[in-house]
VOLUM-26941 format. One record per atom (N, C-alpha, C, O): residue in one letter; atom name; z negated, x negated, y. Coordinates in pm, whole numbers. Each point is the difference from the previous one (the first is absolute). Layout:
// VOLUM-26941
("a"; "CA"; (Z; X; Y)) ...
***
This chain:
// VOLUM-26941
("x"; "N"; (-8994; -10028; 9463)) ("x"; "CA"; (-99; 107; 5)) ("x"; "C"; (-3; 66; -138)) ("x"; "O"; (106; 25; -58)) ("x"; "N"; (-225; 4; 3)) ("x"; "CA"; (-26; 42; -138)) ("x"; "C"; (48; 144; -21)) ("x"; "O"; (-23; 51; 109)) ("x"; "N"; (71; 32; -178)) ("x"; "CA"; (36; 121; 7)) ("x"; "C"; (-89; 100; 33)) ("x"; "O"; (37; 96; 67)) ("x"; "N"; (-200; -113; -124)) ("x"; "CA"; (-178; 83; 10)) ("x"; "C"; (40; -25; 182)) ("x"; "O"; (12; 101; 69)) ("x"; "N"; (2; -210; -19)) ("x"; "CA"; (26; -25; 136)) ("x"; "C"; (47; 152; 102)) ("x"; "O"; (-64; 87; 59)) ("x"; "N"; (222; -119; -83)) ("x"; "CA"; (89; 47; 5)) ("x"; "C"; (7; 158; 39)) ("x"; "O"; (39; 63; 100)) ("x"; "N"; (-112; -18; -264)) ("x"; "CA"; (19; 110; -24)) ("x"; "C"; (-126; 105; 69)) ("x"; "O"; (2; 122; 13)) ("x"; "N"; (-96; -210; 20)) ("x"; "CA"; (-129; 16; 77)) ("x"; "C"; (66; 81; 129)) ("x"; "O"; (-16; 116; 37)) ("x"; "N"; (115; -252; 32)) ("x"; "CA"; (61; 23; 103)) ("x"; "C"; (67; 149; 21)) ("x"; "O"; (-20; 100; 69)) ("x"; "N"; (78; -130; -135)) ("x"; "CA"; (118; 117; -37)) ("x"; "C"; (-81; 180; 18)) ("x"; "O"; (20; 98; 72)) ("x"; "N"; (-115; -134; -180)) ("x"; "CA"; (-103; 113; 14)) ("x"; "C"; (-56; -12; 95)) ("x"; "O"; (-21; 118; 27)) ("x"; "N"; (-28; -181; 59)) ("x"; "CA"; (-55; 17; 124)) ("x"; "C"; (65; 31; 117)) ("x"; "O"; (-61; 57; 90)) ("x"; "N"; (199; -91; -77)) ("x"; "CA"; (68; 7; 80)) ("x"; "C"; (58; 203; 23)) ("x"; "O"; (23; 71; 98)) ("x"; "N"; (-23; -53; -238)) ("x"; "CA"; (51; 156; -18)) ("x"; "C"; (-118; 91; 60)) ("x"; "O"; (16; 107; 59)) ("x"; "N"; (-143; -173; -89)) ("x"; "CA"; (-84; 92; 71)) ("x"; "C"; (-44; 12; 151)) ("x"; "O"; (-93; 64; 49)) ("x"; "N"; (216; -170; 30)) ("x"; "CA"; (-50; -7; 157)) ("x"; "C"; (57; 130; 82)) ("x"; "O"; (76; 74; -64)) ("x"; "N"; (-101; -43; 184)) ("x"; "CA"; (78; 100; 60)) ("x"; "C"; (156; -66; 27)) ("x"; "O"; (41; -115; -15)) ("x"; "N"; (15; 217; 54)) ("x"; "CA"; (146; -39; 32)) ("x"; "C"; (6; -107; 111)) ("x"; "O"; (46; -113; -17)) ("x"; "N"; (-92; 157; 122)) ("x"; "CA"; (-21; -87; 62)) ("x"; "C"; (-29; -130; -10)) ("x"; "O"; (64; -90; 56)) ("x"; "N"; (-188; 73; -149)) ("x"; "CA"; (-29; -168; -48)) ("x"; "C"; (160; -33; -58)) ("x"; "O"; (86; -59; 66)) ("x"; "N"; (-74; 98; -168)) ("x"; "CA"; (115; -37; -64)) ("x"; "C"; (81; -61; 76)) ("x"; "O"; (28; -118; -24)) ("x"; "N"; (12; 166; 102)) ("x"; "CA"; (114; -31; 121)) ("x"; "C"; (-37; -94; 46)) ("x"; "O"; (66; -100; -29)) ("x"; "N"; (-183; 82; 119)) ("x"; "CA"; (-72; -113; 32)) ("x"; "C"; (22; -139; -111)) ("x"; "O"; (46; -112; 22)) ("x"; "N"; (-91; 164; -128)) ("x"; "CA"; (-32; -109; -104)) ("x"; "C"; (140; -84; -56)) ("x"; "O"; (6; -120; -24)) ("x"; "N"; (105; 224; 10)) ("x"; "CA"; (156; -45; -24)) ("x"; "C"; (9; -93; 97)) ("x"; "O"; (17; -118; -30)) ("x"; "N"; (-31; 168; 194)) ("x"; "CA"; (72; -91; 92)) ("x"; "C"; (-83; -126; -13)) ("x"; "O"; (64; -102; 29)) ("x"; "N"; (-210; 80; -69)) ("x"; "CA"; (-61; -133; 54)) ("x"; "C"; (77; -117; -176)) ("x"; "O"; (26; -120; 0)) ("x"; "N"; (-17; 196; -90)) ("x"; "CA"; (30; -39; -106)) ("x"; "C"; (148; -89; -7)) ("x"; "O"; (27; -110; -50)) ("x"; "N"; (62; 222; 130)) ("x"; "CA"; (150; -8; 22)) ("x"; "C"; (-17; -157; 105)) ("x"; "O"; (35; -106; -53)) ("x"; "N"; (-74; 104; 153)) ("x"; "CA"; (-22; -92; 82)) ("x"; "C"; (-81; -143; -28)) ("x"; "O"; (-1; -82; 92)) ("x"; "N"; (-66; 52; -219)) ("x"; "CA"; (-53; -49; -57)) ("x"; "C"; (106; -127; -101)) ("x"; "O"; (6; -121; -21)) ("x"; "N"; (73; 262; -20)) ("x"; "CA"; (122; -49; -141)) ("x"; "C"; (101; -47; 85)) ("x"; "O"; (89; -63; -58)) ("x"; "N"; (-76; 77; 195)) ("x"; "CA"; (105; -59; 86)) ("x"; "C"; (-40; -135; 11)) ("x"; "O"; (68; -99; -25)) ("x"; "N"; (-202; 105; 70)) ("x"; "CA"; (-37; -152; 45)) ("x"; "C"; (-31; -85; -105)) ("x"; "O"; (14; -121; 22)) ("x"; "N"; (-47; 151; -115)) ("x"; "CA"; (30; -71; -145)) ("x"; "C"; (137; -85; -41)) ("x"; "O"; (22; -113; -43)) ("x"; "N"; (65; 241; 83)) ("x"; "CA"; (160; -31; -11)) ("x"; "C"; (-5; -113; 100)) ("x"; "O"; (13; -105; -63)) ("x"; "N"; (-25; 86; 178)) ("x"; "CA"; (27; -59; 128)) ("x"; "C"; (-74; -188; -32)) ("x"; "O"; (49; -111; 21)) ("x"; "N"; (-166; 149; -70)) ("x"; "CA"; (-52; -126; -97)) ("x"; "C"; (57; -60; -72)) ("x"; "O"; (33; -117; 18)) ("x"; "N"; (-9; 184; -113)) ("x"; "CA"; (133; -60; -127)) ("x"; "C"; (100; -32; 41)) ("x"; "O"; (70; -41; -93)) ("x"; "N"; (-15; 36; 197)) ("x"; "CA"; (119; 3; 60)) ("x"; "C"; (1; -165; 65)) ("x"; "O"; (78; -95; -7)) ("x"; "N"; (-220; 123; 80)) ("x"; "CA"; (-42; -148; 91)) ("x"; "C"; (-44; -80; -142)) ("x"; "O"; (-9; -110; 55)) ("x"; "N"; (-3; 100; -107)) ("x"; "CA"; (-75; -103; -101)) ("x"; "C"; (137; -30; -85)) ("x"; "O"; (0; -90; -84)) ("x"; "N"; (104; 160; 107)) ("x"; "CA"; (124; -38; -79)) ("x"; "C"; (73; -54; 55)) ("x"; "O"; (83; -73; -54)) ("x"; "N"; (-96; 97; 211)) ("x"; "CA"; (95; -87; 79)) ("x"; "C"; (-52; -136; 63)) ("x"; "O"; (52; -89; 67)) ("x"; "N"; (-161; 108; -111)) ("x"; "CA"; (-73; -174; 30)) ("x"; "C"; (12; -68; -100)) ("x"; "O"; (34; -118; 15)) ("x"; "N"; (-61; 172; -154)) ("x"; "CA"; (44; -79; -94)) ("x"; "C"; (161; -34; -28)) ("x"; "O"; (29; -104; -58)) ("x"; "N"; (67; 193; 100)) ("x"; "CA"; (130; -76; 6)) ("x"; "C"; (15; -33; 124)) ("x"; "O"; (118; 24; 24)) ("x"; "N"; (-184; -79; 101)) ("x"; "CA"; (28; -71; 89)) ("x"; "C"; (-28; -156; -50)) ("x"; "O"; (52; -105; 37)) ("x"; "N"; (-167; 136; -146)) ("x"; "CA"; (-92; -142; -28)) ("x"; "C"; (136; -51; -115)) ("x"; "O"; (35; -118; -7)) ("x"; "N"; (10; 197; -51)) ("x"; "CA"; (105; -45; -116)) ("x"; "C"; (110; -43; 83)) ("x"; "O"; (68; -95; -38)) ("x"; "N"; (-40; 162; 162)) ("x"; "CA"; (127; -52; 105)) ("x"; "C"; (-29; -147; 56)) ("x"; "O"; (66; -102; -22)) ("x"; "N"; (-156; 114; 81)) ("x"; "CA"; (-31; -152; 62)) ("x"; "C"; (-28; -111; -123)) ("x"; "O"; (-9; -116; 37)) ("x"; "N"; (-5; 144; -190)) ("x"; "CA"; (-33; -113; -63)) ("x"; "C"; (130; 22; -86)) ("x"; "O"; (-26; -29; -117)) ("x"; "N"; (125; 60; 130)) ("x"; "CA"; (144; 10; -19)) ("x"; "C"; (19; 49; -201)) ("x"; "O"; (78; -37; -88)) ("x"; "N"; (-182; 122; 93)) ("x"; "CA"; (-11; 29; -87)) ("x"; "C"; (96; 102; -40)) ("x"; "O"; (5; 42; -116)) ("x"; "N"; (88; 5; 230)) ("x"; "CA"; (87; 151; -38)) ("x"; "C"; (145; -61; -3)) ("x"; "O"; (12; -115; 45)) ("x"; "N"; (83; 170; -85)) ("x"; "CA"; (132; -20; -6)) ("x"; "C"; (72; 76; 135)) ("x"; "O"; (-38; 110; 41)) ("x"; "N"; (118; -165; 5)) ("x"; "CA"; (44; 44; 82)) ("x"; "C"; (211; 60; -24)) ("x"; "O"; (74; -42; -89)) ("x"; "N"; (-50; 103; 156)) ("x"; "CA"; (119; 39; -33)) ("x"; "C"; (72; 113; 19)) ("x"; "O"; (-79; 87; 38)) ("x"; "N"; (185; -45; -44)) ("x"; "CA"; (105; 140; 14)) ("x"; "C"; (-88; 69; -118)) ("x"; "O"; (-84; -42; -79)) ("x"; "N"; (158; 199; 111)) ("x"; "CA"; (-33; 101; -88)) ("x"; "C"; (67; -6; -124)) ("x"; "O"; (-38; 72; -92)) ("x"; "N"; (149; -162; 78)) ("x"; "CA"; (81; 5; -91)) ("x"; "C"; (-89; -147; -115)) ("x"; "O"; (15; -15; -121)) ("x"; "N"; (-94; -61; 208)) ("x"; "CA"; (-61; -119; -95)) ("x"; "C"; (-103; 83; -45)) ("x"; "O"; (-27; 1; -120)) ("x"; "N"; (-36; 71; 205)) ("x"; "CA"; (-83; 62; -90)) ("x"; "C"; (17; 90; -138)) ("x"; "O"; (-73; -12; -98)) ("x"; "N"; (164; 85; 106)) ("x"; "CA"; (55; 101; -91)) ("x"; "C"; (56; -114; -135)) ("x"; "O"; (1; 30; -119)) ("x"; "N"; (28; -119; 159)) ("x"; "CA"; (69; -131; -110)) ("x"; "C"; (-101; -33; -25)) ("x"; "O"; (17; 6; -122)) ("x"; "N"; (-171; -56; 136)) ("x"; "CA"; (-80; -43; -53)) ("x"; "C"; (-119; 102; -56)) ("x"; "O"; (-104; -54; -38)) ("x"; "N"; (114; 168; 33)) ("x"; "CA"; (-42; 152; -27)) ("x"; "C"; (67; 25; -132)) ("x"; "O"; (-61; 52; -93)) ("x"; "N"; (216; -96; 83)) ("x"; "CA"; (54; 7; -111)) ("x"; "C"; (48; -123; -135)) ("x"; "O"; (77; -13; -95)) ("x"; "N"; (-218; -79; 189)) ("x"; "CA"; (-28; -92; -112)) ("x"; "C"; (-86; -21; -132)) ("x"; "O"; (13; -103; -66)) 
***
């Protein structure tokens, strides 16, 4: 998002009633969750897809930390 964007926002947002505001946080807040919840699924399909094509290493916490400090 461009900052002219942004800052549009920003200024527009200061001039709503309190009420909107509140309104506008929660649909916003609930928005950035399901975003999160996306990124989340699209990361765990792509290391399911890296699991099944044996693309990951497998091992103790201690192989990991040994190859971390390679």
């Amino acid at each position: 998002m461009t900052s002219t964007i942004l800052n549009k926002l920003i200024d527009d947002f200061s001039h709503l009633p309190l009420e909107d505001k509140e309104y506008a946080v929660a649909v916003i807040k609930k928005q950035l969750i399901e975003a999160k919840r996306e990124a989340i699924a699209r990361r765990a399909k792509k290391a399911n897809v890296h699991l099944r094509k044996r693309m990951v290493k497998e091992g103790t916490w201690k192989d990991l930390y040994e190859d971390l400090e390679k």
